[in-house]
N, C-alpha and C positions, 0 to 999 in steps of 0.2 A: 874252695874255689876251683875245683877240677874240673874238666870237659872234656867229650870226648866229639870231634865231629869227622864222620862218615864222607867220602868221597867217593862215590862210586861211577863206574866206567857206564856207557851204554850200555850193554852188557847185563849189570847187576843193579842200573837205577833202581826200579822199581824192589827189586828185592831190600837193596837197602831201606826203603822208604818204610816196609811191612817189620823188617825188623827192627828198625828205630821206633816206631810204635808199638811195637811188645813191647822194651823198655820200655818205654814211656808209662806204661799202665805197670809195671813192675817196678821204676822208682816211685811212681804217685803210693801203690800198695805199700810201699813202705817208709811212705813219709820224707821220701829225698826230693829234691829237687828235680823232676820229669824232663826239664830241657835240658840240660848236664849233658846228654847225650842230642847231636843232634848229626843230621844227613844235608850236605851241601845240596840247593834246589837247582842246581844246572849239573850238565853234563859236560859244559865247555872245557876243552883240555888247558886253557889258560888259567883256571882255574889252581891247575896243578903246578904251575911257575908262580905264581903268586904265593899257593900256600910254602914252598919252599927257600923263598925270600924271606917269611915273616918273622923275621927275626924280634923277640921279646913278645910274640904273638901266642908262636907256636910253640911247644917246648919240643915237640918230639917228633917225627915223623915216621910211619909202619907202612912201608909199603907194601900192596896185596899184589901183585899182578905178574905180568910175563917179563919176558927179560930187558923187552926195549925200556918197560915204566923201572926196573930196579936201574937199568944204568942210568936213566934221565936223572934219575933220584944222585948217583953218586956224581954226576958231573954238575949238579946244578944246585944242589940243598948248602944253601945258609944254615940253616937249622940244623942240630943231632936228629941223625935217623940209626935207625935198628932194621938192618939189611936182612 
């Protein structure tokens, strides 16, 4: 029951989207479950307070970005993250 789902900035949306879909043909190639991995479809930065609330949702949170997203991340994450 694992997942992994993609948040990407305006920035890297569509990149995310292209590499979510390698996977995707790369869990189906081997028989895993293709959706496991997925890419949030908005770019809304609210999105990012929500997933840091979701407690018993989320288990972990990886933040990628500049330094204003890793501080948002330590003054606001409900969740474990890996800084």
């Amino acid at each position: 029951g694992n997942s992994c789902l993609l948040r990407g900035g305006s920035e890297s949306f569509h990149s995310s989207a292209a590499i979510v879909e390698c996977i995707h043909r790369g869990l189906k190639g081997a028989g895993l479950p293709e959706h496991a991995v997925q890419v949030m479809p908005t770019k809304d930065r609210a999105l990012v307070g929500a997933m840091l609330s979701a407690v018993g949702l989320i288990d972990v949170v990886i933040p990628r970005g500049g330094k204003s997203l890793t501080q948002r991340v330590r003054d606001e994450s409900k969740v474990p993250t890996l800084l």
